[in-house]
C-alpha positions as CSV (number, residue, x, y, z in Angstrom):
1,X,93.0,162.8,162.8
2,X,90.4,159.8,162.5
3,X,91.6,156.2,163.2
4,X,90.9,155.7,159.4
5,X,92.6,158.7,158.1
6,X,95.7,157.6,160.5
7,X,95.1,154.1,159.0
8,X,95.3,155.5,155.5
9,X,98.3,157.7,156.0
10,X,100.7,154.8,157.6
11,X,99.3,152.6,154.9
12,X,100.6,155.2,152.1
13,X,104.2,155.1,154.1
14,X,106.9,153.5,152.3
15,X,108.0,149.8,154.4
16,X,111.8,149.0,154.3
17,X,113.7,145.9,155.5
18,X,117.1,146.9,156.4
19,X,120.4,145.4,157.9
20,X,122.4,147.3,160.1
21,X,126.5,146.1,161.3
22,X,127.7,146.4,164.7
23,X,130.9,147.1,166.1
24,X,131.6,143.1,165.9
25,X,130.7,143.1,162.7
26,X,127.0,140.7,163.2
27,X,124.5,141.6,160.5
28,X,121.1,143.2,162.3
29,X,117.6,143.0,159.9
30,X,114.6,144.7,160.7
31,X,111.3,146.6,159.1
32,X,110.3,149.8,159.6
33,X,108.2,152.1,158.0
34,X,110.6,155.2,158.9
35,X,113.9,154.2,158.6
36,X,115.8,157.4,159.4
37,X,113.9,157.5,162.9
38,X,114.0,153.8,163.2
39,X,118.3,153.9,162.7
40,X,118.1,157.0,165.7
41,X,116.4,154.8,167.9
42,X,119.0,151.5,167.4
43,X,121.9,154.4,167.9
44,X,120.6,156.0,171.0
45,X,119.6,152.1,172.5
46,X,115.6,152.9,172.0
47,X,115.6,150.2,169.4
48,X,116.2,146.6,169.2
49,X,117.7,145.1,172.9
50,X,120.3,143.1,170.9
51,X,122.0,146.3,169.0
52,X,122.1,147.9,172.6
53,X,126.0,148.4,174.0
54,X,126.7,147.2,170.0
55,X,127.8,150.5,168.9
56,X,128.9,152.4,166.7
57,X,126.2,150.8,164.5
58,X,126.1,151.5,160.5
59,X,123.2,151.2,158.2
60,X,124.5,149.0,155.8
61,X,121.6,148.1,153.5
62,X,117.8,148.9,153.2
63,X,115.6,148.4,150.3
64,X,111.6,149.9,149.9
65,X,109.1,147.1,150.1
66,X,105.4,147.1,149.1
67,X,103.3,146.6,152.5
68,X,104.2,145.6,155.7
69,X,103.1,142.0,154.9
70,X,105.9,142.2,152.4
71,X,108.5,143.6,155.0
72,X,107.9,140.8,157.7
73,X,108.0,137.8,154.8
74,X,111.4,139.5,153.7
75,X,112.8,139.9,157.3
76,X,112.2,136.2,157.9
77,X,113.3,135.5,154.7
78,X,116.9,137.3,155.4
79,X,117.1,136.1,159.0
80,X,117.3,132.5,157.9
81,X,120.5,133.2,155.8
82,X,124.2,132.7,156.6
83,X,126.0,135.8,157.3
84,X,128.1,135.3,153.9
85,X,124.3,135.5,152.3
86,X,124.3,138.8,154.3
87,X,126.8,140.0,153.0
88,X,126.1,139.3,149.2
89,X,122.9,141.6,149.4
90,X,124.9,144.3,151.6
91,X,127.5,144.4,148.8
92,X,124.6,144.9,146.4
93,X,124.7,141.6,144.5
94,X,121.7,139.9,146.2
């Protein structure tokens, strides 16, 4: 495959922002453009350092975004909120 036909086909991929809860209970966001693969890799400890030795961890929310510009604004967007913020979009009202 040529750099511009790999370019084109991870362009056409679906981008998600996601949150994921640890065993204490903290609120984890993220992007990722494969989210099933990306949720294996937190699980195993492949993923982010701070889910690592937070287990079990459950994907709690996640919600298809237009590009990955759109998926980074969003993350920052969601990190700068209070956990009860959090926890209005987990329980779908935000």
């Amino acid at each position: 495959m040529t750099d511009a036909a790999l370019k084109q086909s991870e362009s056409q991929k679906d981008w998600y922002v996601y949150l994921i809860r640890t065993r204490t209970n903290t609120l984890y966001c993220g992007i990722t453009n494969d989210l099933e693969r990306r949720f294996e890799q937190h699980q195993t400890g492949k993923g982010a350092k701070y889910l690592r030795g937070k287990g079990p961890l459950s994907l709690e929310w996640a919600q298809v975004v237009a590009d990955k510009s759109t998926a980074l604004k969003e993350e920052i967007r969601i990190k700068k909120l209070t956990k009860l913020q959090k926890e209005v979009i987990v329980s779908g009202g935000g």
